[in-house]
C-alpha positions in Angstrom: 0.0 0.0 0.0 1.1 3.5 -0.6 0.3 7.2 0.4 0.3 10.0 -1.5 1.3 13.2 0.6 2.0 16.6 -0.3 1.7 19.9 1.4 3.9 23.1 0.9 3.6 24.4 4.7 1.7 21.5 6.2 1.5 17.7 4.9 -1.7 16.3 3.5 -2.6 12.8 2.5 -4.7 12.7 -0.6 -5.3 9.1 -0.2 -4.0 5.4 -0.7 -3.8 3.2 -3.4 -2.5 -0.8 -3.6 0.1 0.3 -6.4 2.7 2.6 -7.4 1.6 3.2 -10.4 -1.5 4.3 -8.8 -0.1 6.4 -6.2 1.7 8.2 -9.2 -1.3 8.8 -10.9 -2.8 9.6 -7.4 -0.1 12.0 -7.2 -0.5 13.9 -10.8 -4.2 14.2 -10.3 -3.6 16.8 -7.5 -0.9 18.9 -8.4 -0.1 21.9 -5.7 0.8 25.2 -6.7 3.0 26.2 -4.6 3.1 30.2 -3.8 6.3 32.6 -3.4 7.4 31.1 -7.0 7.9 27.5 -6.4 5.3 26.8 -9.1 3.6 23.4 -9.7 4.5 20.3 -7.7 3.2 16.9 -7.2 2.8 14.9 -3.9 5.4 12.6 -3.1 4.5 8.8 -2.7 5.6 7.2 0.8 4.8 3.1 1.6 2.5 2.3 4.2 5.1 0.9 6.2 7.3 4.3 6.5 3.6 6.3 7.6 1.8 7.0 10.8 -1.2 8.5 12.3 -0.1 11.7 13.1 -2.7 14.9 13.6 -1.8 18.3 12.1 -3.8 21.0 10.5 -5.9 19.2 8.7 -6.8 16.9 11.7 -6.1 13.3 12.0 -4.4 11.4 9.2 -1.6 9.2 8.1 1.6 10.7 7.9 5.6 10.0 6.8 7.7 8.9 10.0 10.5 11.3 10.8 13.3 11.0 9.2 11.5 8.7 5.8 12.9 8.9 2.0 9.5 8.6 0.1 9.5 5.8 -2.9 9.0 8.3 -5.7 9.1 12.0 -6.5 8.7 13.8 -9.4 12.0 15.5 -10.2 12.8 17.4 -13.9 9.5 16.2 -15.3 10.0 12.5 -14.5 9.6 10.1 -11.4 12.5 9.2 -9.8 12.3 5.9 -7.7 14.2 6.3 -4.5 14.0 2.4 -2.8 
């Protein structure tokens, strides 16, 4: 299983899926923009395992643990596997 969390100031889960592939398309489905010119960015995708319930902002939800590399990001218009 995999999370898809984003968040310029504050993480927020948009949701799980049962595949990477999903989580990426998860993840392209809610682009952020970003303010003070960062521009458009997509949520990162974290494995169930590396996550928690955590409560922030936007209330209770599952969070990255501290300290976490998430399993993809989208870097220079591509995804970049990082386990």
């Amino acid at each position: 299983m995999y999370y898809v969390i984003g968040g310029q100031y504050e993480a927020y889960n948009y949701g799980e899926t049962n595949t990477l592939v999903g989580a990426k398309r998860m993840a392209t489905r809610n682009e952020e923009y970003w303010d003070n010119w960062q521009g458009w960015h997509k949520p990162a995708v974290y494995e169930a395992d590396d996550c928690e319930k955590k409560v922030n902002f936007y209330g209770e939800q599952m969070l990255p643990k501290v300290g976490v590399v998430p399993v993809s990001v989208w870097v220079d218009g591509k995804w970049e596997d990082r386990k």
